[in-house]
Structure formats: structure tokens, C-alpha cells
VOMIKOL-109110 format. One line per 8 residues: for each residue x, y, z of C-alpha. Coordinates in steps of 0.02 Angstrom, whole numbers, plus 50000, padded with zeros to 5 digits. Example, Ala and Ser with C-alpha at 12.3 -4.5 7.8 and 13.67 -1.06 7.14 Angstrom:
50615:49775:50390  50684:49947:50357
***
This chain:
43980:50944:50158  43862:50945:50284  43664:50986:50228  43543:51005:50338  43342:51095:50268  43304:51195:50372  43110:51260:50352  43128:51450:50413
42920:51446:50417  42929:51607:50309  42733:51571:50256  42608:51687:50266  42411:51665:50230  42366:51844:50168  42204:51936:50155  42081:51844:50272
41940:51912:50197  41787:52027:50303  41664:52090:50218  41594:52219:50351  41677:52377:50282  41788:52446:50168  41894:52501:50305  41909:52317:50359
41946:52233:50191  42098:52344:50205  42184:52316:50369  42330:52232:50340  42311:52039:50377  42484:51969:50319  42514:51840:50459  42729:51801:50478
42777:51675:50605  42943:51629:50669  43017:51546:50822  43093:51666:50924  43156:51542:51033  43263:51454:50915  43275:51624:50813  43272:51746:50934
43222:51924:50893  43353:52071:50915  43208:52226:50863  43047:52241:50778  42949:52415:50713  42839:52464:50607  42861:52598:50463  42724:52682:50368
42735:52722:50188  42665:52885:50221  42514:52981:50239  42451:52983:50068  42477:52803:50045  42451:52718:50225  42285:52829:50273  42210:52809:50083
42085:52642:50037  42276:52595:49961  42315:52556:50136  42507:52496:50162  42643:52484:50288  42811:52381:50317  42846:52272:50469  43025:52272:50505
43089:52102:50604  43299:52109:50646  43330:51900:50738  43481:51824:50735  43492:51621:50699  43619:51551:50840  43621:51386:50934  43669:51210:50903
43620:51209:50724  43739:51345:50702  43954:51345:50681  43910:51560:50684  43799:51689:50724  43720:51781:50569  43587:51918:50570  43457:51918:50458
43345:52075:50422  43185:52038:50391  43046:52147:50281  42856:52112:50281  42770:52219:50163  42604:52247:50123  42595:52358:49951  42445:52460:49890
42293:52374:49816  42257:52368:49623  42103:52453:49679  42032:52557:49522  42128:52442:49385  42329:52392:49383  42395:52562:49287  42290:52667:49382
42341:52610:49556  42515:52576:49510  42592:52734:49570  42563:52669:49740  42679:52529:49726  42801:52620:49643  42815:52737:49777  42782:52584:49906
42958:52500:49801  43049:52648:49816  43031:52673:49989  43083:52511:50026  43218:52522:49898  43297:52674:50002  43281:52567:50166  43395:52412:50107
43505:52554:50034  43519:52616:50217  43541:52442:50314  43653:52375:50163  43764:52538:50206  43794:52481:50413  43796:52307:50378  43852:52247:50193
43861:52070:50235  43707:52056:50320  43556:51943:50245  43387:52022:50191  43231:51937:50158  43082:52051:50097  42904:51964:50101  42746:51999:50074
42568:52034:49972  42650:52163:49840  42480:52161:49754  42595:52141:49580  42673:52006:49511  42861:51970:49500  42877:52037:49303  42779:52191:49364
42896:52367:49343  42881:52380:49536  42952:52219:49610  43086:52245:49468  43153:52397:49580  43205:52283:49686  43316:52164:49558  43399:52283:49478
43530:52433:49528  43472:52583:49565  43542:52738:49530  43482:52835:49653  43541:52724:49803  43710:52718:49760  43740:52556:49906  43582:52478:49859
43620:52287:49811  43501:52199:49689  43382:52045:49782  43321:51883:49671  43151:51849:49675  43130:51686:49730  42970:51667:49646  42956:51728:49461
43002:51572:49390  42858:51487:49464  42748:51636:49399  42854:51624:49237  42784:51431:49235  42587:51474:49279  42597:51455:49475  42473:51593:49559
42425:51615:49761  42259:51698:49678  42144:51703:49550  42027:51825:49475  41933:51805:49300  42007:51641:49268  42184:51705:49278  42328:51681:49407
42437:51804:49489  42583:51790:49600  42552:51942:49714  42625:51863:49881  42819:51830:49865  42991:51822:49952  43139:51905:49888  43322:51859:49965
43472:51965:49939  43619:51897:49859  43714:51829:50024  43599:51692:50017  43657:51608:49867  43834:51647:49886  43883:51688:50080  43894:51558:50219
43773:51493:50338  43586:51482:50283  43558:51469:50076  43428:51469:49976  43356:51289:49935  43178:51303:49841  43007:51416:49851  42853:51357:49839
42655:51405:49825  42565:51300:49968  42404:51242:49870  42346:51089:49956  42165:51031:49910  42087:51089:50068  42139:51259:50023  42061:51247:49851
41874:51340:49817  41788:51122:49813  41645:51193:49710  41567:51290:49591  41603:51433:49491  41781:51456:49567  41821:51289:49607  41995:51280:49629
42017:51462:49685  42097:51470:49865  41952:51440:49973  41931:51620:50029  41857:51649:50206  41656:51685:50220  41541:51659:50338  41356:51536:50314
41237:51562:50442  41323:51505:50600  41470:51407:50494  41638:51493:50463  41717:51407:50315  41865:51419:50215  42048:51504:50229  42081:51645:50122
42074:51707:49940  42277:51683:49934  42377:51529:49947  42531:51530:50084  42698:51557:50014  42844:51507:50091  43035:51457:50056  43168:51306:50142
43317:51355:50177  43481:51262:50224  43647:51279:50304  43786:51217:50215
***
């Protein structure tokens, strides 16, 4: 059988961090790239999660990206639907903000219900800072059926074993959490053309806080007199995948 990796360059550095205003530290800094040459781009929008959660400090809204992968990598055309979310901060402690992502989940829930109904075959991929982790009740919407989107089909999150086994793309208080993630629907483990192959936390040592208290941290972005150093205060997540 023929295997070739392909990387899709599903990484995203989130949260480049300004420290001018509030209003600032939440725009919403996710950063997607893809080639739309080789992957070329049918439609792209942008949905709010409405007014009480995308004009609040728990600012969030959902980038839609529909591309199709064709060419001479290809034996057939497939068309992927692709989700970039950025979900409510925990802004005021986890429990107290979590409504937010509930809602933020649900919404999104309803919207693969929706493009799972016109095109049940079609791939999904749903990325993004979720500002919870993959064991949190909110991201679990999303792996499990739903019973009030009756054609709603269950993703995997690629990345709660690594969170199962420590990994983190941040820290706070000496702890790691797994906030940025990708979640694949099902077609990618069992349908043709592209499958999943591995996920991964992109930590390389130049990313890493090299000193003091939070060395080791993601280097997060600041500014020293004239010098702007660092990255961000999350590491890039991405995932390979490979037609088979």
C-alpha cells in the first residue's frame, strides 16, 4: 500500500500576547495557515457566537475554511471542512467562566450537525484555543452523541492522550494545560484518502521561557526597551496526515 506523510501545516501559535489593553489581550490571534495552491480554498466566513459571548471580555468567534485536496498527490477529490475556534477565556476562574464554552460547544455542536446532514461523508477538522482541556465537560460535547442533534457524528480528539500523559501548550502555577487542540471526525480513521497519522505539541527549546522563574514556559511575547523577544505563551499544535 502506498504511504505517503503528508504535513497538512494545521499549526497554529495562539495568543501573541499585547499588553496595551484589555480589549487587545482579547482579539483573537489564532494564526491557521494552509496552501491554497496545493489545497485550494472552495469558501471561507466567519460566524460569531453571539452577542453576549463575542462582544463580552469572553471574546469568541469561529472561522469557517471549506478547500478541497486535488492534484497529483491525489487518485480523488475529497473536501474537507475546516473549523478554527477560538472559545471564551477562563477569565474569573474555570467554573465560573465555563458557561461560555458550553454555549461556545454547543454552537459548534449544531453546526457539524448541519454540514454532517448535506454532506455525511465529508471530513471535519475543528481546531483551535478552546481555553479547556480535552477531559474538560465542553470539548467532551464534541466526542460523544448528542441528543439534541439527532445527525451529529462524534469527533476524536487527537490530543487527550498526550494531555492524558502530561503534555501542555501552556503553563500557569506550575501546571500544564492542553487548551489548543485538533479534533478530526471519524472519516479520518476509517474513510479513504487522507488519515490520521500522529499529533503533536511543537515545544522546541527556542520556544521555551530560557530563564528564570518560568523557565521552560513557552517564551511568551514582550517587549524590552527597543528589543521584541519571544513567541507566545502557547506552544504550536499541529497534526501529519497521510494518504493511504
Amino acid at each position: 500500500m502506498h504511504r505517503t506523510a503528508l504535513p497538512l501545516v494545521l499549526i497554529f501559535l495562539v495568543f501573541f500576547y499585547c499588553s496595551e489593553s484589555d480589549d487587545k489581550k482579547n482579539e483573537n490571534n489564532n494564526f491557521f495557515s494552509i496552501n491554497s495552491e496545493r489545497y485550494p480554498i472552495n469558501r471561507a466566513g466567519i460566524i460569531d457566537f453571539g452577542p453576549d459571548l463575542s462582544n463580552s471580555i469572553y471574546k469568541a468567534n469561529l472561522l469557517v475554511i471549506i478547500f478541497v485536496t486535488e492534484g497529483i498527490e491525489f487518485n480523488q477529490e475529497e473536501e474537507i471542512t475546516i473549523f478554527v475556534n477560538h472559545w471564551p477565556s477562563r477569565r474569573g476562574g474555570q467554573k465560573r467562566s465555563e458557561s461560555g464554552r458550553i454555549k461556545a460547544a454547543n454552537l459548534q455542536q449544531r453546526i457539524i450537525d448541519s454540514v454532517q446532514g448535506v454532506r455525511p461523508d465529508g471530513k471535519i477538522i475543528i481546531l483551535g484555543d478552546f481555553n479547556d482541556n480535552p477531559t474538560n465537560k465542553s470539548l467532551k460535547l464534541l466526542t460523544k452523541k448528542s441528543g439534541y442533534c439527532p445527525l451529529f457524528k462524534p469527533l476524536f480528539n487527537t490530543m487527550e492522550k498526550l494531555f492524558k500523559n502530561g503534555v501542555g501548550s501552556l503553563a500557569y502555577r506550575d501546571r500544564w494545560f492542553l487548551f489548543d487542540q485538533i479534533l478530526l471526525s471519524e472519516k479520518f480513521k476509517t474513510g479513504k484518502g487522507l488519515r490520521f497519522l500522529k499529533a503533536a505539541v511543537h515545544n522546541p527549546s527556542f520556544l521555551k521561557n530560557p530563564e528564570g522563574k518560568y523557565k521552560g514556559y513557552p517564551f511568551r511575547n514582550q517587549i524590552k526597551g527597543n528589543q521584541l523577544l519571544g513567541y507566545s505563551d502557547h506552544f504550536p499544535v499541529y497534526i501529519i496526515l497521510e494518504k493511504n
